[in-house]
C-alpha positions in Angstrom: 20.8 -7.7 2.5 17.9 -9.1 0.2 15.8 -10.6 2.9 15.8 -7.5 4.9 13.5 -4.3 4.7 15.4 -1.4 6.0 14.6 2.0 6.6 17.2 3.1 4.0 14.8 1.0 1.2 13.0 2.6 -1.4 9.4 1.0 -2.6 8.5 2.0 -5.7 5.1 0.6 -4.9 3.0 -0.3 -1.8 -0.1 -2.6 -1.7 -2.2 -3.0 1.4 -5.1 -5.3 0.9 -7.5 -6.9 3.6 -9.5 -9.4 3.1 -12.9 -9.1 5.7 -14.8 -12.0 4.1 -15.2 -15.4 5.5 -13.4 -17.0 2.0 -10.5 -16.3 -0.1 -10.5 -13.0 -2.5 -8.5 -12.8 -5.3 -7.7 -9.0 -6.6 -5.9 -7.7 -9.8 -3.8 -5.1 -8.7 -2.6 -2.0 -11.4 1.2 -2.5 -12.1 3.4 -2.7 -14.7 6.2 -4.6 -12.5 4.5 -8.0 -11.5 7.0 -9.0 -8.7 6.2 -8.1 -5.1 7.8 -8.6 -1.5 5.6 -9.9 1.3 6.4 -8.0 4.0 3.1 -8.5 5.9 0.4 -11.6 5.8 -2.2 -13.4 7.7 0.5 -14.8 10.3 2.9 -12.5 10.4 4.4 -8.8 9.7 8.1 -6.8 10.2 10.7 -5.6 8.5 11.6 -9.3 7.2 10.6 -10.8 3.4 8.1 -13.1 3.7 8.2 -14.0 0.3 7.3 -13.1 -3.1 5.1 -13.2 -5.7 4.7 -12.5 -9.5 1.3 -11.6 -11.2 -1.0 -9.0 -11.2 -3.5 -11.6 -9.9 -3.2 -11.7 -5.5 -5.5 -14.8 -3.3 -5.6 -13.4 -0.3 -6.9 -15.3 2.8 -10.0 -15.4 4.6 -10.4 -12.5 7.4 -6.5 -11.4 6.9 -4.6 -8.9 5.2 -1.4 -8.6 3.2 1.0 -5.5 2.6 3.2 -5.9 -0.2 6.2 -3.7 -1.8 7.7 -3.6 -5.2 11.3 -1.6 -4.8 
């Protein structure tokens, strides 16, 4: 199930930013793989995929947080 996060899933890689500043942050995170799963943001966390995204480069929103996986 690709949209899924189960507890049988593997991540290679875990990222947990937070953002506590009143504007956007953008942070370079250390990977050689540059494709990662949402699986928490701003609005919402859980075991689904909230998306993706590819770069080393992440924005994340004003007084949030974001946890993202590579498997």
């Amino acid at each position: 199930m690709k949209n899924t996060v189960t507890p049988e899933t593997e991540w290679k890689s875990i990222a947990v930013i937070v953002n506590a500043a009143k504007v956007s942050k953008t942070v370079t995170l250390d990977s050689d793989n540059e494709e990662w799963t949402v699986i928490a943001n701003g609005n919402k966390a859980g075991l689904e995929t909230l998306g993706t995204l590819s770069g080393k480069n992440i924005t994340v929103a004003p007084i949030s947080a974001m946890i993202l996986v590579q498997e």
